[in-house]
Each structure stands twice: as structure tokens, then as C-alpha cells.
C-alpha positions as CSV (number, residue, x, y, z in Angstrom):
1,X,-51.4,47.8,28.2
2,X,-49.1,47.7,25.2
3,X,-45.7,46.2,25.3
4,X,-43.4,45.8,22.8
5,X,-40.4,43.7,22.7
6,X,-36.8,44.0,21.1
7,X,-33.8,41.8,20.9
8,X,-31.0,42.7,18.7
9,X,-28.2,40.3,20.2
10,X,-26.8,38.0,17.1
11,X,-26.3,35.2,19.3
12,X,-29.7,33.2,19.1
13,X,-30.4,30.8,21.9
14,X,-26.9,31.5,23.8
15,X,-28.1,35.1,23.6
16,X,-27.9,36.4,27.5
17,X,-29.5,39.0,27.0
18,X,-32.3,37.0,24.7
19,X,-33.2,34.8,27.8
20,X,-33.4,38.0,30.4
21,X,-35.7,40.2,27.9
22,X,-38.3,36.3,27.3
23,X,-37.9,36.5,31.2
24,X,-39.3,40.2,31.5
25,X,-42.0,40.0,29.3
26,X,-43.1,36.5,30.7
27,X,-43.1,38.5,34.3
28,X,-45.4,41.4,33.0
29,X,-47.3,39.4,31.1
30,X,-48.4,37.1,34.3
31,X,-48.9,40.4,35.7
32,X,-51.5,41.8,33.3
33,X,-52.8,39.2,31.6
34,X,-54.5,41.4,29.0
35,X,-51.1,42.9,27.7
36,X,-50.6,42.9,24.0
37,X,-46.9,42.2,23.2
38,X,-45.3,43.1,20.0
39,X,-41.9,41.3,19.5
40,X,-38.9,43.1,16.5
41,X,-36.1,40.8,16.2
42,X,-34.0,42.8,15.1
43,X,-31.1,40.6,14.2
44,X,-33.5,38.4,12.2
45,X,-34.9,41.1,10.0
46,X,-32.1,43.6,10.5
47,X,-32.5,47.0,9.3
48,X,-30.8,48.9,6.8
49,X,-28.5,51.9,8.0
50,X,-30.6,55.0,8.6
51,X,-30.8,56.9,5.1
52,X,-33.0,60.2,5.8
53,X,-32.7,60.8,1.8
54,X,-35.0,57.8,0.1
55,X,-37.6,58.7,-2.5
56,X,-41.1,58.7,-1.6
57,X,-42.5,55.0,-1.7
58,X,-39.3,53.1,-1.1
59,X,-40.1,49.9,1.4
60,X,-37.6,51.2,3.8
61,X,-40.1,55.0,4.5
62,X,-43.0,52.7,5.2
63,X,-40.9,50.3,7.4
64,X,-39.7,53.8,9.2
65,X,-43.2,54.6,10.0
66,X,-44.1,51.1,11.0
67,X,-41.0,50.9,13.5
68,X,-42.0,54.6,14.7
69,X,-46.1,53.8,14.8
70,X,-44.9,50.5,17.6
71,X,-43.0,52.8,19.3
72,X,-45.6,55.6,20.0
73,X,-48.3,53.0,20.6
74,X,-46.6,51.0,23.6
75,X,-46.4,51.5,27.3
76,X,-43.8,49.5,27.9
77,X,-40.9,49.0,26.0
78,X,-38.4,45.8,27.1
79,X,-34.9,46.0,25.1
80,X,-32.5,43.5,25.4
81,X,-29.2,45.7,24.6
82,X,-25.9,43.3,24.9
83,X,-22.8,45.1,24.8
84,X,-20.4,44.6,21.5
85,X,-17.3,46.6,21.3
86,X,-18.2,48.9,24.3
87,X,-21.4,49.8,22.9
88,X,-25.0,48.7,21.3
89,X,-25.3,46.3,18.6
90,X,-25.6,48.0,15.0
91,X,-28.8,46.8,14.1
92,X,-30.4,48.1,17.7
93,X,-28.8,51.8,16.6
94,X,-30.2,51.5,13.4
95,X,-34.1,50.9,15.3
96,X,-33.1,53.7,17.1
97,X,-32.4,55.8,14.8
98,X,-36.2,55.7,13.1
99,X,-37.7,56.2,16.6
100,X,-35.9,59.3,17.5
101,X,-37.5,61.4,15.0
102,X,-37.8,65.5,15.2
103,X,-41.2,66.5,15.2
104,X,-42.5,62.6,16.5
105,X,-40.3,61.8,19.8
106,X,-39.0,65.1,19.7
107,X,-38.8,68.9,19.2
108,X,-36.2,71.9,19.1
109,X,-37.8,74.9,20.8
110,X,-36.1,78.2,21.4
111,X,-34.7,76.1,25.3
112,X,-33.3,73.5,23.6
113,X,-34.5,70.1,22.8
114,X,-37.8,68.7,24.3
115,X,-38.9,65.0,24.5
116,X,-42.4,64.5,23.1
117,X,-42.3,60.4,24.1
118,X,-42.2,61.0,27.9
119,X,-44.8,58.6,30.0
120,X,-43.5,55.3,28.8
121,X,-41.2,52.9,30.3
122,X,-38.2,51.2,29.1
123,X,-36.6,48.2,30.9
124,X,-33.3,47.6,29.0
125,X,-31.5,43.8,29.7
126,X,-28.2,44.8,29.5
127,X,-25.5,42.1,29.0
128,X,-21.8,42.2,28.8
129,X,-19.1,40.2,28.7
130,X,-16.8,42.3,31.4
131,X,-17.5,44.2,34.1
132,X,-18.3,47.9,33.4
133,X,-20.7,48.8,36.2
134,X,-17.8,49.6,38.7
135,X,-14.1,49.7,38.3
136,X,-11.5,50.5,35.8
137,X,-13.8,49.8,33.2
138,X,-16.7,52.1,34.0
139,X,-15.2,54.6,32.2
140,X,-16.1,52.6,28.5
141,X,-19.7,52.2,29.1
142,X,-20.7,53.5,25.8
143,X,-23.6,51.0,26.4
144,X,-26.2,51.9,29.5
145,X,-25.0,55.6,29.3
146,X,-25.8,56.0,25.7
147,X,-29.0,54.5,26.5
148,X,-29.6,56.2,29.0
149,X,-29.1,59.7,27.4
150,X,-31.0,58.5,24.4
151,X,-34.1,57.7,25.8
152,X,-33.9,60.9,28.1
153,X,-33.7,63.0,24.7
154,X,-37.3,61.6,23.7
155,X,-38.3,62.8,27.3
156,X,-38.2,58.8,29.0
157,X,-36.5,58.9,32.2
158,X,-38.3,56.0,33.7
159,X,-35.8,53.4,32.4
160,X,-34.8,50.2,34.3
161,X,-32.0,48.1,33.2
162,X,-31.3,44.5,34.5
163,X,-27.6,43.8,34.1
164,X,-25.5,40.7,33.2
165,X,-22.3,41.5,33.4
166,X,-18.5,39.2,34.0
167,X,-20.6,37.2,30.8
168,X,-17.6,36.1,29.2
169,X,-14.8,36.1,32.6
170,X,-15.6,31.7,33.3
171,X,-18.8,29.7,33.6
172,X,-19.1,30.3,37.2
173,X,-19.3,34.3,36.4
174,X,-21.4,33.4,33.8
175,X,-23.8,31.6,35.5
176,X,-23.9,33.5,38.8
177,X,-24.5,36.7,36.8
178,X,-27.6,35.2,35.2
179,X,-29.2,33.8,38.1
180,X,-28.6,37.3,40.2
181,X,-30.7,38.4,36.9
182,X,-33.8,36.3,37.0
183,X,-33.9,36.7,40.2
184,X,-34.3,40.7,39.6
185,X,-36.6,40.0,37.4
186,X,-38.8,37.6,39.5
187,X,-38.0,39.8,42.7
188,X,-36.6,43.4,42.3
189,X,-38.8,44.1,39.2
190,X,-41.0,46.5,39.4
191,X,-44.2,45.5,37.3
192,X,-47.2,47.7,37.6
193,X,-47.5,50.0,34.6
């Protein structure tokens, strides 16, 4: 089994959403111990903004490709996607924008789109700093629905999130939200491939 591994949060070791994705992979990898991980940072080696129009032979085509080839090649993708300003990072948009790719993840056909990525997983840690599972703020999730449609495009509809949320409403939130996490992760989680 292939896995590969993405944090985008800027926040380094206070990350939440940095602990819950180490957390995920650490649970599937004591699970199949033959599974080879790739980890992206992609806050430490950010990538630029999606230009389609670079000549032939610029670093950034080959780095497209590379980002694309680790994408196609896993089973098992875990994403740690923290919310900033209602929605994804920059820098995880920006790795999305090389793996949705028309011809690659996707197709047009004469009924509409078609997802060519389909038989993969996707478990997303979600973190956020309200609450926008329920309630008055529901209606803001730019964040899990975005995802959610995203990876459905490519033709992924086996996608698991573990949520964080109240991150940022006292330590006692805080702290209660990451231990109901873990313990989705060490419980809830579903981790046969």
C-alpha cells in the first residue's frame, strides 16, 4: 500500500491539524506495516500559484508532474486541511490545483465531467478554530464542502474527515476537541485499505 501524506497548516508544532494527520498515518502504518509513506509539506516547500502557461523545461512543469505522479501512485491519501478564513490554506489549493488535471484525474465527455482518480481514499484532518459542523456557522464551511466536491470531481467519494473544531473558543474547547480526535483516530477509524 502507498500512502502519501500532506500538511499545509503554517503553524508548525502548534499545528492541530499537524498532530491529527502524524496521528493517522502512525495508525495505518501499525496497521500495515509494509506501507510506504510519502510526506509534502507543503508550507515548508510551498508552491507557487498554478500558472498553466510556463515554457517547456521550467522547474515548476517538472515539479507539476512530480506532485501529479504521488498522487496517482497512492492508495491512501491523509490531508491535514485547517481552516483559514472559511476555507483551505493557499498553499494546499495550489497542490490541488496540479492534481486535478484534465485528461490525468479527469475527463469532459459528452455527460459531463468524469473522475478518472476514483478507488483511492482520502482521510482529510480538518481543523478550525469555530464551530462550523452545526449551527449558525454551517453555512461558511467553504472548507470540508470544497473538499468534499473536489475530490468527488476526480471521481473520490471515499473521503473521511476527522474534525477539530471550537480550536480557538478557550483551552478547555481546545483540548476536549483534540482528545475527541485521537480518540477517532485510535477508535472510529477505519483502517483496512
Amino acid at each position: 500500500m502507498k500512502l502519501l501524506h500532506i500538511d499545509s497548516s503554517v503553524l508548525g508544532e502548534n499545528s492541530a491539524s499537524r498532530s491529527l494527520t502524524a496521528a493517522i498515518v502512525a495508525r495505518l502504518r501499525a496497521e500495515h506495516p509494509g506501507v510506504e509513506v510519502t510526506h509534502r509539506d507543503l508550507a515548508a516547500q510551498s508552491l507557487p500559484h498554478f500558472t498553466p502557461v510556463l515554457a517547456e523545461g521550467h522547474p515548476c512543469v517538472a515539479r507539476n508532474g512530480e506532485i501529479l505522479d504521488e498522487f496517482l501512485a497512492a492508495d491512501v491519501v491523509v490531508i491535514g486541511a485547517p481552516m483559514y478564513n472559511f476555507t483551505i490554506p493557499t498553499q494546499l489549493k495550489a497542490w490541488i490545483d496540479r492534481v486535478l488535471t484534465a485528461g490525468k484525474t479527469f475527463r469532459y465527455t459528452e455527460n459531463g465531467p468524469e473522475g478518472l482518480a476514483g478507488g483511492k481514499r482520502v482521510i482529510i484532518a480538518s481543523s478550525r478554530g469555530g464551530i462550523y459542523s452545526q449551527g449558525p456557522a454551517a453555512s461558511v464551511d467553504f472548507q470540508e464542502t470544497y473538499l468534499k466536491h473536489v475530490f468527488g470531481f476526480i471521481g473520490i467519494h471515499d473521503v473521511e474527515f476527522v474534525r477539530a473544531e471550537g480550536l480557538n473558543l478557550g483551552a478547555e474547547q481546545r483540548e476536549a476537541a483534540m482528545t475527541q480526535a485521537h480518540a477517532r483516530i485510535e477508535g472510529e477509524l477505519r483502517v483496512a485499505a
